[in-house]
C-alpha positions in Angstrom: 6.8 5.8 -28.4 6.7 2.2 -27.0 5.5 1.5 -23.7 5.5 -2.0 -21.6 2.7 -2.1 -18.7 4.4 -4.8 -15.7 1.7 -6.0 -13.7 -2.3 -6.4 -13.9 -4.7 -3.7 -14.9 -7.6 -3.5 -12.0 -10.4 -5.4 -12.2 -13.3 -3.6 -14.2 -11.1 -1.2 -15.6 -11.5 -2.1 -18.7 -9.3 1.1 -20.7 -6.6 0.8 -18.8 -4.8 0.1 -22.0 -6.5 2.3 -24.2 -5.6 5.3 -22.1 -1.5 4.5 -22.0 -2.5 3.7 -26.1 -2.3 8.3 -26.3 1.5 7.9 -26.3 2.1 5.2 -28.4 2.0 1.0 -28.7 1.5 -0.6 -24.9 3.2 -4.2 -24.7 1.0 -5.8 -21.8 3.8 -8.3 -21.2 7.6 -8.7 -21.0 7.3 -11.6 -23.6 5.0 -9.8 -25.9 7.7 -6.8 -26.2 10.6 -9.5 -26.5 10.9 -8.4 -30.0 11.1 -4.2 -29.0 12.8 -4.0 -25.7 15.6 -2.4 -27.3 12.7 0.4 -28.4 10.7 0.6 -24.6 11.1 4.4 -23.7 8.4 4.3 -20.7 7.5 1.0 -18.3 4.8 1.3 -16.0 4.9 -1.0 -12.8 2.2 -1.9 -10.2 2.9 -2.4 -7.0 2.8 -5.8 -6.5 5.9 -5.8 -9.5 9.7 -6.0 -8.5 11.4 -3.7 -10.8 15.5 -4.0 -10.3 18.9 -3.7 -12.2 18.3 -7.0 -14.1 15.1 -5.2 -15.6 17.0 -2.0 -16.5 19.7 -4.1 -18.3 17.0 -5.3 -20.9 15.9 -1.6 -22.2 18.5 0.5 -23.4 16.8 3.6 -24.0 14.2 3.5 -21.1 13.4 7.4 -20.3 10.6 6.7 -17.7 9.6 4.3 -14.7 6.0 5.1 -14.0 4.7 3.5 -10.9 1.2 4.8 -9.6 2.4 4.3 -5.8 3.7 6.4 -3.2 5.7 3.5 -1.9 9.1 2.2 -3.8 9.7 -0.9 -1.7 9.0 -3.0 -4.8 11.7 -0.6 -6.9 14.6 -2.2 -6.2 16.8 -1.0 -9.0 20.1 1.1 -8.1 19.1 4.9 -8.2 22.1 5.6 -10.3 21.9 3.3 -12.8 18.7 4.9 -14.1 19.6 8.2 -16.1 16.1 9.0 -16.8 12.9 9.9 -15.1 11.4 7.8 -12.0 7.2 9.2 -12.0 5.7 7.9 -8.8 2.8 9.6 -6.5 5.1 10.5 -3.6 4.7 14.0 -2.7 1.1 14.3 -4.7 -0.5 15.4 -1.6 -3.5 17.5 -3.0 -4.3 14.7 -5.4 -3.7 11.9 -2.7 -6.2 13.3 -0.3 -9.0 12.5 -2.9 -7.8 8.6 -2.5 -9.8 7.3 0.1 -9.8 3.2 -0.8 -7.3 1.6 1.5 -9.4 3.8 5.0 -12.5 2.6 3.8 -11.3 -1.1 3.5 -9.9 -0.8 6.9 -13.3 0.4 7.8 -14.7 -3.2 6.4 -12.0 -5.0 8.2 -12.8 -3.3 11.6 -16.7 -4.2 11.0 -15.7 -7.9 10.0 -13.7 -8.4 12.8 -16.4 -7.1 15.2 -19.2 -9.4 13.7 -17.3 -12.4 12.5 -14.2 -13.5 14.6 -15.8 -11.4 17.8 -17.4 -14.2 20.3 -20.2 -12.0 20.6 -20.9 -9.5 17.5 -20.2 -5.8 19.1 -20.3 -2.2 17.8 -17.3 -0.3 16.7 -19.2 2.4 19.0 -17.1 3.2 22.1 -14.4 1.3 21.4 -11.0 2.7 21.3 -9.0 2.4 18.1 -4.9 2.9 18.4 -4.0 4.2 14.7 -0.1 3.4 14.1 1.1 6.4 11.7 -1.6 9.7 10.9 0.0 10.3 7.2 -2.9 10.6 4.8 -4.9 7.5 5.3 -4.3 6.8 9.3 -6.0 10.4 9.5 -8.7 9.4 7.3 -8.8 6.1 9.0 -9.2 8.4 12.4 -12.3 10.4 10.7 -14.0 7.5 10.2 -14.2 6.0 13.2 -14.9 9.1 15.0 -17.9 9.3 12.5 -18.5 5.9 14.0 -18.3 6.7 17.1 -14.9 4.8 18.3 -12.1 6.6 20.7 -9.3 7.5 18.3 -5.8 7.3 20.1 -3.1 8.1 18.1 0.6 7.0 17.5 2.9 9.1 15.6 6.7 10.2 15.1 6.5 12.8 17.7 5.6 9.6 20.4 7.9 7.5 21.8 7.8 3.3 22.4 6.6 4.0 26.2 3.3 5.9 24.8 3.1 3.0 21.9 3.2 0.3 24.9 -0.2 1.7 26.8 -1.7 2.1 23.2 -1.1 -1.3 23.0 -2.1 -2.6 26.8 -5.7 -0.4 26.2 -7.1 0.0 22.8 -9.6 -2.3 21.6 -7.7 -2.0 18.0 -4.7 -1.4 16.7 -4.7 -0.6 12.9 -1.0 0.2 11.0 -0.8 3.0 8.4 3.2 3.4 9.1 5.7 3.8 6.1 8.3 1.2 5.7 12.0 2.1 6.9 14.1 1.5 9.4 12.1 2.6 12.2 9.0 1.3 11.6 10.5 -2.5 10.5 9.7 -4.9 13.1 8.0 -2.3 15.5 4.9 -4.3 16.5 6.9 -6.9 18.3 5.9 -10.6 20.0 6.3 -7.8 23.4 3.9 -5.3 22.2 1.3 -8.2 20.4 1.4 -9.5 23.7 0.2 -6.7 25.9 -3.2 -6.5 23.6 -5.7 -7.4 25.3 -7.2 -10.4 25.1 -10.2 -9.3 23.4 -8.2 -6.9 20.9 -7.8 -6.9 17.5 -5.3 -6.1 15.2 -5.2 -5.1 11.6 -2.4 -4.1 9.0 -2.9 -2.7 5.3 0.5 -0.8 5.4 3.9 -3.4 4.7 3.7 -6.2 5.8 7.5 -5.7 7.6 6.0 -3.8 10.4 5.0 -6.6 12.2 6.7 -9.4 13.4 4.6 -12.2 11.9 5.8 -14.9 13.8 4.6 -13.3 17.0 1.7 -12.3 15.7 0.8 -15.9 14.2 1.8 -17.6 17.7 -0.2 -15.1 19.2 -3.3 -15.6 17.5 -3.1 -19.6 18.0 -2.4 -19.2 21.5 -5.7 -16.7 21.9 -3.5 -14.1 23.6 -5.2 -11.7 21.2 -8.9 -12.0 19.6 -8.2 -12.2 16.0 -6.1 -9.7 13.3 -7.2 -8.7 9.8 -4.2 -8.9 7.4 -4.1 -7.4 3.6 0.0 -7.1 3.5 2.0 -9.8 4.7 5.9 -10.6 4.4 6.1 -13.9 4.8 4.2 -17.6 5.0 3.7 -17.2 8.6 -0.3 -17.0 8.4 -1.9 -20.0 7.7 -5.9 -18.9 7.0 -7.3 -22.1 6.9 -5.6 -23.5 10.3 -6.4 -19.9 11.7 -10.3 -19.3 12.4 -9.2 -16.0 14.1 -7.4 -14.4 10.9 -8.5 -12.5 8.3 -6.8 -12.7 5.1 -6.9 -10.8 2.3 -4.6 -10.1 -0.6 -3.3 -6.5 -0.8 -6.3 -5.6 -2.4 -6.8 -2.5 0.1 -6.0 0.4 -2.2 -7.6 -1.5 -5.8 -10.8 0.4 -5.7 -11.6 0.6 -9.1 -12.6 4.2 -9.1 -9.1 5.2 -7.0 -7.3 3.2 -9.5 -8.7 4.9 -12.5 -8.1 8.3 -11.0 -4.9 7.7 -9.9 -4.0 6.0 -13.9 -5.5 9.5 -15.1 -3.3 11.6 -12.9 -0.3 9.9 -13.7 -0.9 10.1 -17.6 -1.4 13.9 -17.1 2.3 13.6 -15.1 3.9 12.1 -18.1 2.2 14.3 -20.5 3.7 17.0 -18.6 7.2 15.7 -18.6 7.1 15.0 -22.3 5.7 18.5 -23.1 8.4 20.1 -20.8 11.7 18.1 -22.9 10.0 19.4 -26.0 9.6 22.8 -24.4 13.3 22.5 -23.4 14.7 21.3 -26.5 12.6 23.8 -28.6 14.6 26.4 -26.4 18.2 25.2 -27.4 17.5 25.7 -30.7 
């Protein structure tokens, strides 16, 4: 079996390759594997990769997309153009629970915001945290700052845009754990940003779509709100260097080394399933 990896490995994992090398040869590049793309049964894709019908064209007899992610914004291929097997962690609730990187980096985004773009470096303690979406992480987000003493408020599907106004007008934070669809795109608006307080903060590591940037970045230059803390973003709206009250990082939220190893592991086992269950299958017919 030949398999092409799309994307970086994570820093100081340094197997990565080794482990995929169970099933067969790993390309680490498309123009390593220029010769063999007619011979690529499995692609693996990280997150940060656009996968779409131009890639499909170029493997013939691909059988499986892996992608270690629970979202597919960056699978942009048509659904029924792929006749084989699309291995993602959506629905892997038992083993996502054990994932705790992107909570704890909001957790070091909260404390940075509080001791370097604060005017006065304050505690997280007693302040009052709105949590947009309390899927896996925005509740694990919510343990966390209970444990650190903060006011959890929370804002959910079963809430409507009045309730998500006054968690705007009175929380101290707002952090964004929402999935991406057509609900969710665009929902913090310029009107929302603008009801934070002055001495707010506000802090995405979900999609980058959920916020209008534009608002956000006038927003922050303006000093309607105290600073933000971004690791997604959608577009060249922020402007670090011309913005002393913006955090910026790089989508690097989830890339815990030890989440990302676990997470590899988990999806090797997946595959190793699938491959055991067309044998089993096939076995049968005869």
């Amino acid at each position: 079996m030949k398999l092409l990896h799309l994307g970086k490995p994570t820093i100081g994992d340094n197997h990565f390759y080794k482990r995929w090398e169970t099933f067969g040869k790993v390309y680490t590049s498309l123009s390593e594997a220029a010769h063999d793309l007619n011979q690529i049964e499995v692609v693996i894709i990280d997150h940060y990769t656009i996968f779409d019908d131009q890639h499909l064209d170029i493997f013939p007899i691909l059988k499986y997309i892996i992608s270690p992610t629970t979202g597919h914004t960056h699978l942009k291929f048509t659904p029924d153009k792929f006749k084989g097997k699309l291995l993602t962690l959506r629905g892997e609730k038992e083993f996502l629970n054990e994932i705790c990187g992107v909570s704890e980096f909001t957790m070091y985004l909260l404390l940075r915001l509080c001791r370097e773009l604060s005017p006065h470096p304050m505690l997280l303690k007693g302040k009052k945290i709105g949590i947009l979406g309390m899927g896996r992480i925005g509740s694990q987000v919510a343990t966390r700052a209970e444990a650190f003493g903060m006011e959890v408020r929370e804002f959910d599907k079963k809430h409507n845009q009045y309730y998500l106004k006054g968690l705007f007008i009175s929380c101290d934070f707002i952090s964004v754990h929402l999935e991406e669809n057509d609900h969710t795109r665009w929902l913090v608006s310029k009107n929302l940003i603008y009801n934070m307080k002055p001495t707010a903060f506000l802090i995405n590591t979900a999609r980058g779509s959920i916020i209008n940037e534009s608002s956000l970045m006038n927003a922050l230059i303006k000093k309607k709100i105290a600073g933000a803390a971004i690791d997604v973003k959608q577009s060249s709206y922020y402007l670090n260097e011309k913005t002393p009250n913006l955090i910026i990082t790089n989508h690097i939220a989830g890339r815990a080394v030890e989440d990302r190893i676990r997470t590899d592991e988990f999806m090797i086992r997946k595959l190793r399933d699938e491959l055991l269950q067309t044998i089993r299958i096939q076995t049968e017919m005869f």
